[in-house]
N, C-alpha and C positions, 0 to 999 in steps of 0.2 A: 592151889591149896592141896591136892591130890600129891603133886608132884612131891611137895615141902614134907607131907606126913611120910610118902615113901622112903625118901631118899634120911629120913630119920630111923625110918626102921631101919634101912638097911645098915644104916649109921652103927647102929646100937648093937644090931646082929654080927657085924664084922667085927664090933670093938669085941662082941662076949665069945666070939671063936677064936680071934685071938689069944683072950684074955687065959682060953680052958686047952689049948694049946700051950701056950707058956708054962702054966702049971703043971702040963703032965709032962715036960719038957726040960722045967728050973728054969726057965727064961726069964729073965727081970722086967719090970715094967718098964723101963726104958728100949727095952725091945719089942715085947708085943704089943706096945700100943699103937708107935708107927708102923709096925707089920697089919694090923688091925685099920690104921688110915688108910695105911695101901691098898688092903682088901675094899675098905668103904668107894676108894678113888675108883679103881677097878669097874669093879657092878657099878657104877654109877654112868664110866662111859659105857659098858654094854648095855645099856640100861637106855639111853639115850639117843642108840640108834634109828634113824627118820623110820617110823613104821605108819604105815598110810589105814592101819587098822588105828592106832594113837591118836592116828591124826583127825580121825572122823568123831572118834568119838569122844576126844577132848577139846579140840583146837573149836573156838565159837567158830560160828556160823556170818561169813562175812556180807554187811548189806550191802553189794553187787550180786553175792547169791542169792539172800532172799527177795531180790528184786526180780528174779528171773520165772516166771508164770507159766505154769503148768496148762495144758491144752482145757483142764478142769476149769481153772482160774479162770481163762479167755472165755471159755461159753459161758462161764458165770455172770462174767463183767456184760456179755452181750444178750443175754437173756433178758433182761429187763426190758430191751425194745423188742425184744421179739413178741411177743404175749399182745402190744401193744398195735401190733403191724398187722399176727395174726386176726385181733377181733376188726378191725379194720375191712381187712380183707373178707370177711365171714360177714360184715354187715355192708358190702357194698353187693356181694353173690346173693343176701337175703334181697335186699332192695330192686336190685333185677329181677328176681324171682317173685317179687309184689306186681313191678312193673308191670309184666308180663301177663301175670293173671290177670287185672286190672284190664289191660288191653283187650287180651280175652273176652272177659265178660263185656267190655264196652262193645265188642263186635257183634257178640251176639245178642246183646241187646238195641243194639244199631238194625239188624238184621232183624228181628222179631218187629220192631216197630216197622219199618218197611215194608216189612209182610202182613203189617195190620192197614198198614194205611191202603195197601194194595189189596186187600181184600174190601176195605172201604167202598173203593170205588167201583169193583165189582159191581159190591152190592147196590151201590146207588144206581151202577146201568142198569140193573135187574131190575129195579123198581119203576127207571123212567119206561122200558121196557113193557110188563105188566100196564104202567099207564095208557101206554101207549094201546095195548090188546085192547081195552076196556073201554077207552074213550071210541075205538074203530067198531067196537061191537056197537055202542050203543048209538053211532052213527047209521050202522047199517042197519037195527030196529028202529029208526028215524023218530028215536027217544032224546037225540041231542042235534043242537043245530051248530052248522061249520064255525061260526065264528066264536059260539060254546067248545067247541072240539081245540079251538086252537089257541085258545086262551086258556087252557085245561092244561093243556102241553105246555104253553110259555111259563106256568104258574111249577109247573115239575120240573123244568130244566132249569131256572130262576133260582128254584129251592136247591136244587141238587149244584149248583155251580158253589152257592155258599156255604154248602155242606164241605166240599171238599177243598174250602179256603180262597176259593178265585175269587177275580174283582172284574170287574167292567174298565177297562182305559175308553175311554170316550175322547177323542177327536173332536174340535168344534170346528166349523167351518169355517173358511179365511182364517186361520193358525198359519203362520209360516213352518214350512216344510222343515227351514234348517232348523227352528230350534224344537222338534219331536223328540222323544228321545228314542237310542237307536234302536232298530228292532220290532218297532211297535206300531209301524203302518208296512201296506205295499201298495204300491203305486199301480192300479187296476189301468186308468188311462191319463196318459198328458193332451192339453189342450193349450193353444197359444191366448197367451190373458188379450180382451178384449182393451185393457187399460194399465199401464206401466204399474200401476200400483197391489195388482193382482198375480202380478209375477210369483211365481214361486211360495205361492199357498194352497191351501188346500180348495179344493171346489163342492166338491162330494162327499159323505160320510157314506160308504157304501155297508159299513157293518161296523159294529163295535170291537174290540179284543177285548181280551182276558188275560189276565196276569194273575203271578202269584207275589206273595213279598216276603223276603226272607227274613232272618232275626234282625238286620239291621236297618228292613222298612224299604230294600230296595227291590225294585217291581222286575220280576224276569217274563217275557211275554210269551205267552204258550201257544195263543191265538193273535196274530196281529192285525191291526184294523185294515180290511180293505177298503182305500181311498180315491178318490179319480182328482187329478190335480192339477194347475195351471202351469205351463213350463216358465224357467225364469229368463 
């Protein structure tokens, strides 16, 4: 449209210089008019010369150029996962950072309870301890008699073993050896069975053990029974 209105100007501007040329001249209209085409034809090819200034700023914009993406375009188009990757990443770093404390505290909460139960038992030796001072005094003011002295004792250390969670494992006599569980006798002395069917049991209960049980009720032996037992 640009080009059509130009090339009419010019059109019109070469016929009227022409036209005022002729007249001050006498030239007849058979002459300045095609002298006036001439001039139109003229400016028309210098006019029409390839200029790369014309060309940008008339010639459209071809789609293989505007397909081509600016370093702008491309972070734009990948931004959208970035933000997505980012909080990702920021809530796996928070998550370890929970972990962590969390463990933390679980240690030292591991740690204080351990150090309470270990003060526990302290104090329970402290106590059988004092028992022990008081029941010996009052033996030696012969205000208490030995088998009062030591039923005094068994009644404090009875109490204090269920304070601090143990159990009695009791061994019954003639129990086969192999089915004990492991851990929870020792074999003080063997003796050869008077009768094939005594083989390899128990003979003797020479002391009890003690055990503890854990959360899932299984018995760990702290003290194991000392037993005298028939060889097999």
């Amino acid at each position: 449209m640009v080009n059509w209105v130009a090339s009419l100007f010019f059109g019109l501007l070469a016929l009227g210089l022409a036209c005022l040329a002729g007249s001050q001249i006498g030239l007849s209209a058979g002459v300045w008019i095609p002298a006036g085409l001439v001039l139109w034809l003229a400016a028309g090819m210098l006019l029409s010369r390839p200029s790369q200034f014309g060309d940008d700023v008339a010639d459209p914009i071809h789609p293989e150029q505007g397909q081509e993406k600016t370093p702008q375009t491309i972070s734009a188009s990948v931004d959208p996962q970035a933000p997505n990757e980012q909080s990702l990443h920021t809530a796996v770093i928070e998550l370890t950072r929970q972990l962590r404390s969390k463990e933390v505290s679980l240690d030292k909460l591991q740690a204080k309870l351990t150090e309470r139960e270990f003060r526990r038992s302290l104090s329970r030796v402290a106590t059988i301890h004092e028992t022990l001072v008081f029941t010996l005094h009052l033996l030696a003011q012969g205000k208490l008699a030995h088998a009062d002295a030591v039923e005094q004792l068994r009644q404090e250390i009875e109490s204090a073993i269920s304070d601090l969670g143990l159990e009695h494992h009791v061994i019954q006599v003639g129990a086969t050896i192999s089915t004990l569980p492991l851990g929870s006798f020792i074999v003080l002395r063997s003796e050869t069975a008077t009768t094939p069917t005594l083989a390899g049991t128990v003979k003797e209960v020479v002391s009890s053990g003690l055990c503890a049980r854990d959360e899932e009720g299984k018995p760990h032996f702290i003290s194991p029974s000392k037993i005298n037992a028939y060889k097999i």
